[in-house]
C-alpha positions in Angstrom: 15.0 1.0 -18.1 14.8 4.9 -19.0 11.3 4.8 -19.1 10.8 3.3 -15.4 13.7 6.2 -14.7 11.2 8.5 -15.9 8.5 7.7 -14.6 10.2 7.7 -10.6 11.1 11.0 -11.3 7.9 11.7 -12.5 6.6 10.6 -9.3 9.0 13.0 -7.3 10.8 9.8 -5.6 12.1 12.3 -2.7 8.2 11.4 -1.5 9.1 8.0 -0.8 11.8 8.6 2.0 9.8 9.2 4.6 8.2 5.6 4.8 11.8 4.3 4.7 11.8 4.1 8.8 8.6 2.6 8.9 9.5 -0.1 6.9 13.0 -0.7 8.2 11.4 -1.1 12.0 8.6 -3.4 10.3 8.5 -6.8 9.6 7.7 -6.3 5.6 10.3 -7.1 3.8 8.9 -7.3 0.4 6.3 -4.8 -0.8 3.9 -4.8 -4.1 1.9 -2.1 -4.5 -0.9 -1.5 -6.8 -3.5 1.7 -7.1 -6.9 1.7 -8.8 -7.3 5.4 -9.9 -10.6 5.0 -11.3 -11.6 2.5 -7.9 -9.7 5.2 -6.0 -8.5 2.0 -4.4 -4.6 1.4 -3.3 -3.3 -2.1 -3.3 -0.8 -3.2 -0.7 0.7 -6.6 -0.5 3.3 -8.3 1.8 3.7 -11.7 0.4 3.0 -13.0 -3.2 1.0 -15.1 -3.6 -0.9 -13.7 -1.5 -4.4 -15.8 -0.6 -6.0 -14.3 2.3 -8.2 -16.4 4.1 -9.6 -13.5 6.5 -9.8 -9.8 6.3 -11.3 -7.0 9.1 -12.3 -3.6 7.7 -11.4 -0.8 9.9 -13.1 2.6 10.7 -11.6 4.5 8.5 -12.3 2.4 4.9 -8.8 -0.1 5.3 -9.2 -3.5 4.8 -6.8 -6.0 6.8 -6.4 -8.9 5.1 -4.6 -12.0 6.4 -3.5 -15.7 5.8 -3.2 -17.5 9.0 -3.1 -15.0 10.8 -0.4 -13.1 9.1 -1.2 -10.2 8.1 -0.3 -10.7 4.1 -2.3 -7.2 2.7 -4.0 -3.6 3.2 -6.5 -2.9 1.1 -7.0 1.1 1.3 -10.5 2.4 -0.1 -10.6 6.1 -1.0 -6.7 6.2 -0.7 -6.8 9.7 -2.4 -8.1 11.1 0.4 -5.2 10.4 2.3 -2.7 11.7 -0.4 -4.6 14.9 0.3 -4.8 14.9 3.8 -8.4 14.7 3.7 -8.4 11.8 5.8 -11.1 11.4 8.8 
């Protein structure tokens, strides 16, 4: 347990707060989360299992993926550039 305590702090969990209202007026419930650092590719998933049977890619490098029509997972490519603001 002190290890996953040190690694939140690590991570400066203050960070995570702001998201709190965009989850709360969402319909997620359950969130898994996953980053590639050397894919520089962040791993977002509503429902596990997860088995997507579709997925859209957006304009801006984020893949929708979905499971009858329920949108079960974001996919978000180059997620580094938006931890930096560098986003398009």
């Amino acid at each position: 347990m002190r290890r996953l305590l040190d690694k939140v702090t690590e991570i400066q969990w203050q960070r995570f707060l702001p998201a709190v209202p965009i989850f709360m007026q969402s319909k997620v419930h359950q969130l898994w989360m996953d980053y590639d650092e050397e894919a520089d590719v962040l791993y977002l998933n509503f429902k596990k299992p997860s088995r997507a049977d579709d997925s859209e890619m957006t304009d801006d490098g984020v893949i929708l993926r979905y499971e009858e029509d329920e949108l079960v997972g974001i996919t978000i490519l180059n997620a580094s550039q938006y931890a930096t603001g560098k986003s398009s």
